[in-house]
PDB file of N, CA, C and O in Angstrom:
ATOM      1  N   UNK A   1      13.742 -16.922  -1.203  1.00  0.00           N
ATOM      2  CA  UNK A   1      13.471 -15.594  -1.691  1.00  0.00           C
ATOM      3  C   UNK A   1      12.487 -14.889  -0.762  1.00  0.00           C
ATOM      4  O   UNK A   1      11.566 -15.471  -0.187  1.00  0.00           O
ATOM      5  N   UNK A   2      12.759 -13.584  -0.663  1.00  0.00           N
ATOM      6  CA  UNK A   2      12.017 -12.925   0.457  1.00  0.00           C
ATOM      7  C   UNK A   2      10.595 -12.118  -0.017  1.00  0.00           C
ATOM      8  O   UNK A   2      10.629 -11.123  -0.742  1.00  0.00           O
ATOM      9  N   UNK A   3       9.992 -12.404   0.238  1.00  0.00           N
ATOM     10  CA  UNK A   3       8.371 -12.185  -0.210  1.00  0.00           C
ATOM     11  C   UNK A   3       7.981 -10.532   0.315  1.00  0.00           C
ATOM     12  O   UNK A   3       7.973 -10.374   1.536  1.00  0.00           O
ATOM     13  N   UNK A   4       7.705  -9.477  -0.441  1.00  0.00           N
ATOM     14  CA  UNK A   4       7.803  -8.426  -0.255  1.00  0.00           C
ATOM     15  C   UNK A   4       6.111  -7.984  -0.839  1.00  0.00           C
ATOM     16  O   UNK A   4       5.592  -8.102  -1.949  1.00  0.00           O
ATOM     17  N   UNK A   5       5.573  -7.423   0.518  1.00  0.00           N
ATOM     18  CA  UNK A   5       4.282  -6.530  -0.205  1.00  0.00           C
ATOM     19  C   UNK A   5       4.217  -4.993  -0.283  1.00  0.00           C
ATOM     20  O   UNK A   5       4.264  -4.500   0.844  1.00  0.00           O
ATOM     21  N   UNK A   6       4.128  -4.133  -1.225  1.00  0.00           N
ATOM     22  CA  UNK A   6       4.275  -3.203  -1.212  1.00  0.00           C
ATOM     23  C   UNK A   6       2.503  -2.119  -1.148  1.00  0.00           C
ATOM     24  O   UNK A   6       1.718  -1.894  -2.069  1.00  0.00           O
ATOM     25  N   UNK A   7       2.438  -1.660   0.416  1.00  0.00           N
ATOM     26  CA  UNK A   7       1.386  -1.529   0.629  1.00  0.00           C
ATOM     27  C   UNK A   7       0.763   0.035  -0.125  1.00  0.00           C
ATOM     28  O   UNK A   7       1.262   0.916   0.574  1.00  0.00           O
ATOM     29  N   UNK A   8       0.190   0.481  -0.862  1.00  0.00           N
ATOM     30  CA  UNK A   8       0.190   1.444  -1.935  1.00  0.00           C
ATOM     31  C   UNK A   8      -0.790   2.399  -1.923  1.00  0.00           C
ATOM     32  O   UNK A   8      -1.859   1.804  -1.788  1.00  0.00           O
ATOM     33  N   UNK A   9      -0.975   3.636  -2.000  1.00  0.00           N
ATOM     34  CA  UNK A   9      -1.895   4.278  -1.443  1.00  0.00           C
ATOM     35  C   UNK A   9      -1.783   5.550  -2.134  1.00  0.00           C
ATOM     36  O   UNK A   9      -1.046   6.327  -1.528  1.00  0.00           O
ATOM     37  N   UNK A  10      -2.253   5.988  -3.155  1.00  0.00           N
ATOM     38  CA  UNK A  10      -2.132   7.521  -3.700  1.00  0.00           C
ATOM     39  C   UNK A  10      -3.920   7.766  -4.741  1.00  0.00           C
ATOM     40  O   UNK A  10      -4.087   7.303  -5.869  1.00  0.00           O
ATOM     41  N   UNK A  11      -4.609   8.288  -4.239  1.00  0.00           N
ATOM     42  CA  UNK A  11      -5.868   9.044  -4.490  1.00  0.00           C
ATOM     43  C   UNK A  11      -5.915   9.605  -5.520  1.00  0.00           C
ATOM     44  O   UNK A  11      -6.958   9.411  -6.145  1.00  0.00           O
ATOM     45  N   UNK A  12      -5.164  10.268  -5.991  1.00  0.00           N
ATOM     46  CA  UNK A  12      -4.783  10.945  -7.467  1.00  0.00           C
ATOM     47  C   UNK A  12      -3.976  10.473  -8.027  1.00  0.00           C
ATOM     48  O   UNK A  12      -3.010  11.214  -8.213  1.00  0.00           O
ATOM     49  N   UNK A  13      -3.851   8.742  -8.727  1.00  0.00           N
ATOM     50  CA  UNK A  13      -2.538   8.777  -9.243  1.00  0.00           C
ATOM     51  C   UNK A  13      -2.463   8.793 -10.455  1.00  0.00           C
ATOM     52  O   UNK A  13      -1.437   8.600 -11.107  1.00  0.00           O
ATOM     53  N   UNK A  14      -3.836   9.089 -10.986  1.00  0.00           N
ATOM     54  CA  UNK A  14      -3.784   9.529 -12.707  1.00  0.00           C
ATOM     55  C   UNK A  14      -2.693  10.738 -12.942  1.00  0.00           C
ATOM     56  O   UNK A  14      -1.889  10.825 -13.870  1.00  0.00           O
ATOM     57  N   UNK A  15      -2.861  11.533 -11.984  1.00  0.00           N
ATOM     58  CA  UNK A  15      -1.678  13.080 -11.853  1.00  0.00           C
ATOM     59  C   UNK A  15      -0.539  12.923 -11.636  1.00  0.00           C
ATOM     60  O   UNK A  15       0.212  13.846 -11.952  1.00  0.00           O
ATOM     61  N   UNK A  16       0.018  11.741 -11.038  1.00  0.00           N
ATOM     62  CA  UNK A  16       1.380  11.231 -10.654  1.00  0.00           C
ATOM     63  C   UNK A  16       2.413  10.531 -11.593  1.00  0.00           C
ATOM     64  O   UNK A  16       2.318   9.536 -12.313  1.00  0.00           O
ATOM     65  N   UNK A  17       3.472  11.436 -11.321  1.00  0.00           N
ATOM     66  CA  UNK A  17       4.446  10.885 -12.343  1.00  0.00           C
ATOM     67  C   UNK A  17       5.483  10.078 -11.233  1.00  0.00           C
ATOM     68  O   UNK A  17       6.035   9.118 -11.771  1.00  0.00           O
ATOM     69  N   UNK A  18       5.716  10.202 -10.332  1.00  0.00           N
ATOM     70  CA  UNK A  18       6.727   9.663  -9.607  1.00  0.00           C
ATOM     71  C   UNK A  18       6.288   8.212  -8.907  1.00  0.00           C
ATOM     72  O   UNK A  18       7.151   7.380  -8.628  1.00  0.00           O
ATOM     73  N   UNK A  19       4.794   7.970  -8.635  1.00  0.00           N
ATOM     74  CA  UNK A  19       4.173   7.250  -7.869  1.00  0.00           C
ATOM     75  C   UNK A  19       4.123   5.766  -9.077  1.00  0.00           C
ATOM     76  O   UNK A  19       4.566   4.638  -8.861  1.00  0.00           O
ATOM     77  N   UNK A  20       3.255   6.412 -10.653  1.00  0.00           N
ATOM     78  CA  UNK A  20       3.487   5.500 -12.065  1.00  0.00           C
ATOM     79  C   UNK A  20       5.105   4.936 -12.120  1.00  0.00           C
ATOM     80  O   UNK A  20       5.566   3.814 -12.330  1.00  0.00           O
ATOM     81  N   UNK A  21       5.562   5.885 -11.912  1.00  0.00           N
ATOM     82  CA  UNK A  21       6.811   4.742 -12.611  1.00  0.00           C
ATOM     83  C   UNK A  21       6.989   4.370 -11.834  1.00  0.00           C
ATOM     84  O   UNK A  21       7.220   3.183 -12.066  1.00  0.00           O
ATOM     85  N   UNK A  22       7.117   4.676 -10.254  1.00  0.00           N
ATOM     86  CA  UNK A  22       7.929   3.565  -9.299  1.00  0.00           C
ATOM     87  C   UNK A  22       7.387   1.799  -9.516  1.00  0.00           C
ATOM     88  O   UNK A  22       7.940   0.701  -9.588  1.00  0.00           O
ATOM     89  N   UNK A  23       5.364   2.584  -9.581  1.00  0.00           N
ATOM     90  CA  UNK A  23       4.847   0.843  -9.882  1.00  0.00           C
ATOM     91  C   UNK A  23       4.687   0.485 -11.006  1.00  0.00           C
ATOM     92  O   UNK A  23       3.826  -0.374 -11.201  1.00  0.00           O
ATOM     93  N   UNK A  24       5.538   1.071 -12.264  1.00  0.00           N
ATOM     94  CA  UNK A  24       5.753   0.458 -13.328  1.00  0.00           C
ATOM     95  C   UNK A  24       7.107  -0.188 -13.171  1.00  0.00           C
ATOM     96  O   UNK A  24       7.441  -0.928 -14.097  1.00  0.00           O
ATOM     97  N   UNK A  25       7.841  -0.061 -12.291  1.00  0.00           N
ATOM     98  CA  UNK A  25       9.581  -0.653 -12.410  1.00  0.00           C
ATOM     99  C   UNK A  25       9.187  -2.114 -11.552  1.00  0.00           C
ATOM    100  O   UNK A  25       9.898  -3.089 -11.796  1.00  0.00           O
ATOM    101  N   UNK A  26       8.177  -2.250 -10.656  1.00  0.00           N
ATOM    102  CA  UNK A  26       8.116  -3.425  -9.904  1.00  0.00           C
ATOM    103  C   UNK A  26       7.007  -4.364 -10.512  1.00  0.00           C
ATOM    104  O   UNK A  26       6.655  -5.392  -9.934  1.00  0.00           O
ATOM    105  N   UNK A  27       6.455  -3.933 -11.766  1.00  0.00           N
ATOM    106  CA  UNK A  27       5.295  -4.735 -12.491  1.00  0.00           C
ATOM    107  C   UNK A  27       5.670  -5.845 -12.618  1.00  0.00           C
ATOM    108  O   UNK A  27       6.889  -5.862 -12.786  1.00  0.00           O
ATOM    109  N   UNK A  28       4.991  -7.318 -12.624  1.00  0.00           N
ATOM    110  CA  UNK A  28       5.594  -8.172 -12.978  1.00  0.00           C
ATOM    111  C   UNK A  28       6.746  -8.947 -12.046  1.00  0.00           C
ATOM    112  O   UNK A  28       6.990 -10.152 -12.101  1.00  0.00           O
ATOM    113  N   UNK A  29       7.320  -8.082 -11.278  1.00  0.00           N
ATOM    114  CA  UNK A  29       8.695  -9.071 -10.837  1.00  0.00           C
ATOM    115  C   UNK A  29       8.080  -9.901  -9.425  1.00  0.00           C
ATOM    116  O   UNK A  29       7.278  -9.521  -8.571  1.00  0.00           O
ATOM    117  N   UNK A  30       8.778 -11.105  -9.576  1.00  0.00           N
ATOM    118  CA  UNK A  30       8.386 -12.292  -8.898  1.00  0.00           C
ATOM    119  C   UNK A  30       8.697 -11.741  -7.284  1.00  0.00           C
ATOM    120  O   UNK A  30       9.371 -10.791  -6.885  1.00  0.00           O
ATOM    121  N   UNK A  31       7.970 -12.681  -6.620  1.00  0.00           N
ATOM    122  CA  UNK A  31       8.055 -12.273  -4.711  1.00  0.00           C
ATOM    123  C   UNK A  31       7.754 -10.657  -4.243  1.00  0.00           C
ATOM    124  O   UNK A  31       8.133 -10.144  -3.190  1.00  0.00           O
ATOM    125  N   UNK A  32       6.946  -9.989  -5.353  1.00  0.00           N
ATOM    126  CA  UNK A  32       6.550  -8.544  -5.248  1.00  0.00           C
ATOM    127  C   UNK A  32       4.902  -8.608  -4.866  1.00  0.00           C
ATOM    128  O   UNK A  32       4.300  -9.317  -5.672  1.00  0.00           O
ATOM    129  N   UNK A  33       4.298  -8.199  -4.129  1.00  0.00           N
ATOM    130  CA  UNK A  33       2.548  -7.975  -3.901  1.00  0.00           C
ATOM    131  C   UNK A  33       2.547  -6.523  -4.079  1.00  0.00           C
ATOM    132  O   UNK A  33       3.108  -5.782  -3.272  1.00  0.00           O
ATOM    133  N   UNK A  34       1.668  -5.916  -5.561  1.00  0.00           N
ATOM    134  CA  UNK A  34       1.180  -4.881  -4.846  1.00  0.00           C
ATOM    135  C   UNK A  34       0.128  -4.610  -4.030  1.00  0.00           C
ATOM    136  O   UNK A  34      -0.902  -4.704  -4.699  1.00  0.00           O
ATOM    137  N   UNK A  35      -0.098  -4.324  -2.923  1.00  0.00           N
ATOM    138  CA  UNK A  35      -1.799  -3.854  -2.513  1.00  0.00           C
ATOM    139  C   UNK A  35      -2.448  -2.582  -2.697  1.00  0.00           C
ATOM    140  O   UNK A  35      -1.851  -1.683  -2.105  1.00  0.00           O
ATOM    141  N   UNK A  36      -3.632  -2.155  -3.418  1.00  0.00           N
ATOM    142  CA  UNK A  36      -3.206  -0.874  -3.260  1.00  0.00           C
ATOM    143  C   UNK A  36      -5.023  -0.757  -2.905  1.00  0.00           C
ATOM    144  O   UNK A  36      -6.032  -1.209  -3.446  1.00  0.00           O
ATOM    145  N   UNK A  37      -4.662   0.360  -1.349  1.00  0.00           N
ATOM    146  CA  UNK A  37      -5.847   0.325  -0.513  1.00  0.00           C
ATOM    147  C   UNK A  37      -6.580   1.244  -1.097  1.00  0.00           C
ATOM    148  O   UNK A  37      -7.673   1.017  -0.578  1.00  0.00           O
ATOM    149  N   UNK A  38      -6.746   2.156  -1.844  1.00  0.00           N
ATOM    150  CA  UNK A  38      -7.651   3.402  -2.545  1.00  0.00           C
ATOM    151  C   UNK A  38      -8.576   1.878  -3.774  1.00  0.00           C
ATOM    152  O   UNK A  38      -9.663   1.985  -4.342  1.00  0.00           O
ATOM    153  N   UNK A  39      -7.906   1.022  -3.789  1.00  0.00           N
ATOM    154  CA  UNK A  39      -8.543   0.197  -5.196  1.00  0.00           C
ATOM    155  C   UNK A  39      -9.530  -0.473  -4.033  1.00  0.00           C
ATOM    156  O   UNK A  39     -10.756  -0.406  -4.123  1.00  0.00           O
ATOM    157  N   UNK A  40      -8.919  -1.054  -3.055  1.00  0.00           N
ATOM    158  CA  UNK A  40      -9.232  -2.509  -2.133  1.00  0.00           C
ATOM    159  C   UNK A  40     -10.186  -1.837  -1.294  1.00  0.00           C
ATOM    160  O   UNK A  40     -11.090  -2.433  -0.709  1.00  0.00           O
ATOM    161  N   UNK A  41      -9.925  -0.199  -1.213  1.00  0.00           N
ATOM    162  CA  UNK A  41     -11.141   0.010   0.188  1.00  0.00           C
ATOM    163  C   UNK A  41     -11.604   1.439  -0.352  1.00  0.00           C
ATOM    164  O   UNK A  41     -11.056   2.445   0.099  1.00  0.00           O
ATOM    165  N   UNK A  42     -12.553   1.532  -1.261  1.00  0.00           N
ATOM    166  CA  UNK A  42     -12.646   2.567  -2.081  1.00  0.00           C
ATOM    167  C   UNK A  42     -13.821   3.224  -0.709  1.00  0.00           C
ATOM    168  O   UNK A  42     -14.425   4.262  -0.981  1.00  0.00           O
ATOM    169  N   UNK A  43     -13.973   2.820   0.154  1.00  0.00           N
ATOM    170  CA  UNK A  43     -15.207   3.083   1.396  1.00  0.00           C
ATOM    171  C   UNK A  43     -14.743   3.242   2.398  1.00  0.00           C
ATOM    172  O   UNK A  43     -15.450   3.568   3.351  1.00  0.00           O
ATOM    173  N   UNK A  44     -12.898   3.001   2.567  1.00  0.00           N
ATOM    174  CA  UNK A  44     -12.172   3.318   3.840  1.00  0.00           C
ATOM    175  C   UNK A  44     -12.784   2.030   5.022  1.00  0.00           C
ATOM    176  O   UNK A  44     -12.185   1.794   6.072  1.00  0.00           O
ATOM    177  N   UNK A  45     -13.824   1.437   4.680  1.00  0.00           N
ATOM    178  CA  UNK A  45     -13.686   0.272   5.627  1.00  0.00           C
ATOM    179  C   UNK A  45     -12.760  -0.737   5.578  1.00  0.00           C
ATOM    180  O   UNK A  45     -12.738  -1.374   4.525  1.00  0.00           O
ATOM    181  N   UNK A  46     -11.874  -1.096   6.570  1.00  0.00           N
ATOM    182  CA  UNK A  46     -10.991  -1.770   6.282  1.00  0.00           C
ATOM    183  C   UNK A  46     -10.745  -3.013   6.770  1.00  0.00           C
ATOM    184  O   UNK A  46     -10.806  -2.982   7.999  1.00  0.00           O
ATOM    185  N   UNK A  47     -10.530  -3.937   6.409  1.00  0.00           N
ATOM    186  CA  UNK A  47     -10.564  -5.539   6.742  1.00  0.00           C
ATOM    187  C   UNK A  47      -9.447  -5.947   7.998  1.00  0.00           C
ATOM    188  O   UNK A  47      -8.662  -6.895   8.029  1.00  0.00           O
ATOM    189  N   UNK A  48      -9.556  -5.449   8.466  1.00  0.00           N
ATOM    190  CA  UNK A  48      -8.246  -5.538   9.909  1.00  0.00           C
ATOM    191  C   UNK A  48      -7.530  -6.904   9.641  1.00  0.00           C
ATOM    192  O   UNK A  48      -6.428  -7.199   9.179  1.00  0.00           O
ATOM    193  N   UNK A  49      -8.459  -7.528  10.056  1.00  0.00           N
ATOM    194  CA  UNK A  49      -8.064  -9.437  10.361  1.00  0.00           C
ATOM    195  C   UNK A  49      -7.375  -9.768   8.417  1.00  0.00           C
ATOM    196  O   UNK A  49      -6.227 -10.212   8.384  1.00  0.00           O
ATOM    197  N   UNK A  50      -7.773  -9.642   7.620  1.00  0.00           N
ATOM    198  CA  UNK A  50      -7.455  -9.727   6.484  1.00  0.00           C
ATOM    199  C   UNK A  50      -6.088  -9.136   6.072  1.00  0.00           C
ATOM    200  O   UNK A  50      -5.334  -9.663   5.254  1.00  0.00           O
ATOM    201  N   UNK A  51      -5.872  -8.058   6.688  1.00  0.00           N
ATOM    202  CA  UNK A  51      -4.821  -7.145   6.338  1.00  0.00           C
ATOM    203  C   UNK A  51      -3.484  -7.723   7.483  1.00  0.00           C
ATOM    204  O   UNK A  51      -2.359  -7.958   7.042  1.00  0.00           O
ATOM    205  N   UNK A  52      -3.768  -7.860   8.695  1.00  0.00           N
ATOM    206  CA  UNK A  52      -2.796  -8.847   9.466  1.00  0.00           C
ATOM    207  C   UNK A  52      -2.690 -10.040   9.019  1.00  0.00           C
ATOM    208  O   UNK A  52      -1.644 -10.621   9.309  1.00  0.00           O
ATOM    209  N   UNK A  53      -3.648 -10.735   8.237  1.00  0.00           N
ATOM    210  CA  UNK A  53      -3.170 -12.160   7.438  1.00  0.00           C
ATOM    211  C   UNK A  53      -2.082 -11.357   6.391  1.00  0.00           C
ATOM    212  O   UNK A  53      -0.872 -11.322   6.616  1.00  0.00           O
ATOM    213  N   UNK A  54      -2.540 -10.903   5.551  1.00  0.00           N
ATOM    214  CA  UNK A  54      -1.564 -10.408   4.745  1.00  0.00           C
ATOM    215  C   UNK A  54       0.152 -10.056   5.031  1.00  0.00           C
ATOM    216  O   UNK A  54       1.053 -10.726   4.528  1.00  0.00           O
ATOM    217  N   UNK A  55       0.318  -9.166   5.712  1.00  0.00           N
ATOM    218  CA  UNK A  55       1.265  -8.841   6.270  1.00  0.00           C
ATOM    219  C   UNK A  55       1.770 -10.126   7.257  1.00  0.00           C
ATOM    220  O   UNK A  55       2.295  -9.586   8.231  1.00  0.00           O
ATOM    221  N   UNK A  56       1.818 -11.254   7.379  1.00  0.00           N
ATOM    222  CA  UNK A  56       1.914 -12.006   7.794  1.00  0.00           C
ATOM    223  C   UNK A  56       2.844 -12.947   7.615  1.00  0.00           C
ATOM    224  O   UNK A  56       3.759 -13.509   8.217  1.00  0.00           O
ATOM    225  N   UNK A  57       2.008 -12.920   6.031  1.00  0.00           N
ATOM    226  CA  UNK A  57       2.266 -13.690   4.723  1.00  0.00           C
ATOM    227  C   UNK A  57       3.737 -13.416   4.278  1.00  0.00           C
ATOM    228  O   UNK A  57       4.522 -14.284   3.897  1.00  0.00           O
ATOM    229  N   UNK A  58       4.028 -11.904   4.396  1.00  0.00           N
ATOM    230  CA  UNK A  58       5.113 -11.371   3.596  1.00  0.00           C
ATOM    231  C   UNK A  58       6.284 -11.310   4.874  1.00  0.00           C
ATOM    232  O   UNK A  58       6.210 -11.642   6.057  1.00  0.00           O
ATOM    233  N   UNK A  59       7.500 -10.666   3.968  1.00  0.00           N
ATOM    234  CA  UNK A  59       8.770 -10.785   4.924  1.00  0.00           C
ATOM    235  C   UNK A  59       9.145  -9.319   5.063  1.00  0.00           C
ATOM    236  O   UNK A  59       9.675  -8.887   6.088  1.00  0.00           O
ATOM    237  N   UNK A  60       8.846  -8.531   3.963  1.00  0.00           N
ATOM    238  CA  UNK A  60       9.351  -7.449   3.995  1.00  0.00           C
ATOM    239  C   UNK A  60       8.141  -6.696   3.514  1.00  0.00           C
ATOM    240  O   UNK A  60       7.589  -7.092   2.487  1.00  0.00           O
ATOM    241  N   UNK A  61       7.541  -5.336   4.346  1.00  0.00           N
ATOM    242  CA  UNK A  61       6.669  -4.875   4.080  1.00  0.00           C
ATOM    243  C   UNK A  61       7.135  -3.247   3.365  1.00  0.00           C
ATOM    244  O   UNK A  61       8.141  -2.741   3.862  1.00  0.00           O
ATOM    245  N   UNK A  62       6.513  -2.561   2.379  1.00  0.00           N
ATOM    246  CA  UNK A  62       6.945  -1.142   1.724  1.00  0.00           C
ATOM    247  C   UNK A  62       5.899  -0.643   1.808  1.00  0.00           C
ATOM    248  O   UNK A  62       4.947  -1.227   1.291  1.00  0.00           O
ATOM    249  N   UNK A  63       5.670   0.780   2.577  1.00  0.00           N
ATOM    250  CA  UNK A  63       4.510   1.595   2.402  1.00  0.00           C
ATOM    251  C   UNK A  63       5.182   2.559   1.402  1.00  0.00           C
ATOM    252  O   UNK A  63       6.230   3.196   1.510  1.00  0.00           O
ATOM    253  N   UNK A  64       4.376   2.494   0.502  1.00  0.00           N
ATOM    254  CA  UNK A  64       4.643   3.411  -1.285  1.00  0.00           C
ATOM    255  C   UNK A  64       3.061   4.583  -0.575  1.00  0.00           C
ATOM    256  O   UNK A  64       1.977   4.202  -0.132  1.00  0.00           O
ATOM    257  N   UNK A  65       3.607   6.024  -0.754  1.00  0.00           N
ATOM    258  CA  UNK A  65       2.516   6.909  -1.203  1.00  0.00           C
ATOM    259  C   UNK A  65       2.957   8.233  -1.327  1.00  0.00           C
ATOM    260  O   UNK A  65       4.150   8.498  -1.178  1.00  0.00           O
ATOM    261  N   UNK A  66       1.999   9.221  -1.621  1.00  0.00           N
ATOM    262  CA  UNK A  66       2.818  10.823  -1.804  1.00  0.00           C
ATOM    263  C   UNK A  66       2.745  11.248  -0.268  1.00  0.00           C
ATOM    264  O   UNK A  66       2.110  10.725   0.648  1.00  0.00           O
ATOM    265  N   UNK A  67       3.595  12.361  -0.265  1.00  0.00           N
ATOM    266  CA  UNK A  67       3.565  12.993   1.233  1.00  0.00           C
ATOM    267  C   UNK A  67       2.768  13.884   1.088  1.00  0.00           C
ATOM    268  O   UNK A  67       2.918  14.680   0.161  1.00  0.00           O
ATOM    269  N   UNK A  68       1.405  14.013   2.218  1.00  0.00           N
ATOM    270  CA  UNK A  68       1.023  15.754   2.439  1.00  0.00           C
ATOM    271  C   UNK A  68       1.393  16.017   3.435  1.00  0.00           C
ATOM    272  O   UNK A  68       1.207  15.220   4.355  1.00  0.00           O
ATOM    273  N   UNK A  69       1.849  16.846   3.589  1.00  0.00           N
ATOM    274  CA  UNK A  69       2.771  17.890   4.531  1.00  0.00           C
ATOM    275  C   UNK A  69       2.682  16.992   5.528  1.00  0.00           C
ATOM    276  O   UNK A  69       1.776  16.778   6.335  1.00  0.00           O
ATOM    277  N   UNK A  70       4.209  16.270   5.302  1.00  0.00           N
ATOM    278  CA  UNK A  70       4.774  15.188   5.987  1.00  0.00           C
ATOM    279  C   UNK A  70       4.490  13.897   6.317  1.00  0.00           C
ATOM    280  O   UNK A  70       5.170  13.146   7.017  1.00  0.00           O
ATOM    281  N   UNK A  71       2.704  13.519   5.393  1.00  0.00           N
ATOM    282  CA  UNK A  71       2.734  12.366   6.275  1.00  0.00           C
ATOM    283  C   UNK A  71       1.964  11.722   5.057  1.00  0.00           C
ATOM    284  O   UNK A  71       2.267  11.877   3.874  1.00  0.00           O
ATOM    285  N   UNK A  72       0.825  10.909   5.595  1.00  0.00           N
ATOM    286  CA  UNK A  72       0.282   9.677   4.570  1.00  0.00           C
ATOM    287  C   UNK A  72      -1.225  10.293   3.747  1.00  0.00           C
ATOM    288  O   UNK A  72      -1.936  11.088   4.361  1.00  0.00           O
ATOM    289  N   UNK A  73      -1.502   9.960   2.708  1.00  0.00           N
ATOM    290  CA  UNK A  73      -3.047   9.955   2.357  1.00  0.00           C
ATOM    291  C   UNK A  73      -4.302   9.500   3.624  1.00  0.00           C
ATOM    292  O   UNK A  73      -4.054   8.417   4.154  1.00  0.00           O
ATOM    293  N   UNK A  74      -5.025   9.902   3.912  1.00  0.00           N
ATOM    294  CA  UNK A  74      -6.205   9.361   4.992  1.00  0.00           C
ATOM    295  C   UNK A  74      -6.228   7.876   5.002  1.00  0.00           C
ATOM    296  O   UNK A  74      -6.185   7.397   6.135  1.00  0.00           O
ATOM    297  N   UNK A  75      -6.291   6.930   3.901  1.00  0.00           N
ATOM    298  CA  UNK A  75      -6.645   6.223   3.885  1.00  0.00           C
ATOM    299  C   UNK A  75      -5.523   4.958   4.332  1.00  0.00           C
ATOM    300  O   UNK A  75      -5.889   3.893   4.829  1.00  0.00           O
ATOM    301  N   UNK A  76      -3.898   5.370   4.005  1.00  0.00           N
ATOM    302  CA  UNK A  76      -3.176   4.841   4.839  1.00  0.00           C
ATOM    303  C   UNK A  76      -2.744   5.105   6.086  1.00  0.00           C
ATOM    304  O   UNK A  76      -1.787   4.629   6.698  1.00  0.00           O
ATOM    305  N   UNK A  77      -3.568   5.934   6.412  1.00  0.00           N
ATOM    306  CA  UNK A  77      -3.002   6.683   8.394  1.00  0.00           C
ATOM    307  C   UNK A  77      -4.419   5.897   8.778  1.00  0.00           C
ATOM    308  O   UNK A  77      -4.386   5.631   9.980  1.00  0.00           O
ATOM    309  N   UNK A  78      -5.432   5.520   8.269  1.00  0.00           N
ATOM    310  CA  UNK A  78      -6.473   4.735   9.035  1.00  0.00           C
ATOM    311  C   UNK A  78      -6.308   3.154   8.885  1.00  0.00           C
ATOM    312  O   UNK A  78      -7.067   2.335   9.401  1.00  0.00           O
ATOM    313  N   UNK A  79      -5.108   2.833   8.037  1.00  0.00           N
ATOM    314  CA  UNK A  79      -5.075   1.460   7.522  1.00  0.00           C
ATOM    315  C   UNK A  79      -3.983   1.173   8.682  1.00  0.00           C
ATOM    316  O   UNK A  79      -4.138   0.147   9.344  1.00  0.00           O
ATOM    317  N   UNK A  80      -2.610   2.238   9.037  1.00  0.00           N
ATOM    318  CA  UNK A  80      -1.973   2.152  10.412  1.00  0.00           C
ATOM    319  C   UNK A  80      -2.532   2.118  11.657  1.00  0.00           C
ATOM    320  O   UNK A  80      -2.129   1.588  12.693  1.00  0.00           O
ATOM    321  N   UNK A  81      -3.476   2.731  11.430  1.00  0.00           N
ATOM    322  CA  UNK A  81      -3.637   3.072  12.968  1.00  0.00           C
ATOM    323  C   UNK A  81      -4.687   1.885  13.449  1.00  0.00           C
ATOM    324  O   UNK A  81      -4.975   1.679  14.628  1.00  0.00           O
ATOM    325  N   UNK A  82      -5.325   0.972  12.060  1.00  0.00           N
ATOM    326  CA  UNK A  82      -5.948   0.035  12.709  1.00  0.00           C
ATOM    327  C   UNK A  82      -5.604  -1.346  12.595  1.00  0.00           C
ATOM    328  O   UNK A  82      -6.013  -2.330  13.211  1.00  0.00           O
ATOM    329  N   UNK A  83      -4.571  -1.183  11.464  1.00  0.00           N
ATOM    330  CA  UNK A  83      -3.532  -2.479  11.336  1.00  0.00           C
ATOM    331  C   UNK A  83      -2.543  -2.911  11.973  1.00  0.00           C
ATOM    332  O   UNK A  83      -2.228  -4.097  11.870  1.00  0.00           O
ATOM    333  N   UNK A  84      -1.734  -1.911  12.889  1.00  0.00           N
ATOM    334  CA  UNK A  84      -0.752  -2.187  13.294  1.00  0.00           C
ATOM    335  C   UNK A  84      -0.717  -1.865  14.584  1.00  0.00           C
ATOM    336  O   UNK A  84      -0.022  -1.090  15.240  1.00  0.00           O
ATOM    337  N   UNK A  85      -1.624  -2.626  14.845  1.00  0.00           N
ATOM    338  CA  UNK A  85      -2.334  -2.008  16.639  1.00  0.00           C
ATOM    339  C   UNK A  85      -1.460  -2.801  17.440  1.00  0.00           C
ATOM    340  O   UNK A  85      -1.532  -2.749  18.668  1.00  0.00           O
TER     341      UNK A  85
END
């Protein structure tokens, strides 16, 4: 079975209806990780070496977040740009 982390990132998601249910449909189901970096790095410092173990770990990686005009929340464009160097 293929081990899937779904890397998660939305700042406002008390306001979100599309972002809740997607991670209410994957609650619970087996070979699923959520991570979600607004919980894990509420300071934007980010664990580099920790986060390449992670992704490591898994087979199939999902970046879940809302779009602002076209692209990621801050906190996953700094989690790319220093994770996936």
């Amino acid at each position: 079975m293929k081990r899937i982390l779904v890397i998660f990132s939305h700042p406002a998601l008390q306001s979100s209806r599309a972002n809740k249910q997607l991670l209410h449909a994957i609650e619970g189901l087996k070979g699923i990780t959520l991570h979600d970096l607004c919980q894990r790095y509420p300071d934007m410092f980010i664990n580099v070496k920790r986060e390449q173990a992670l992704l490591a770990e898994h087979d199939i990686i999902v970046f879940q977040h809302p779009f602002y005009w076209y692209s990621c929340p801050a906190i996953m464009k700094e989690w790319m740009d220093l994770v996936l160097e």
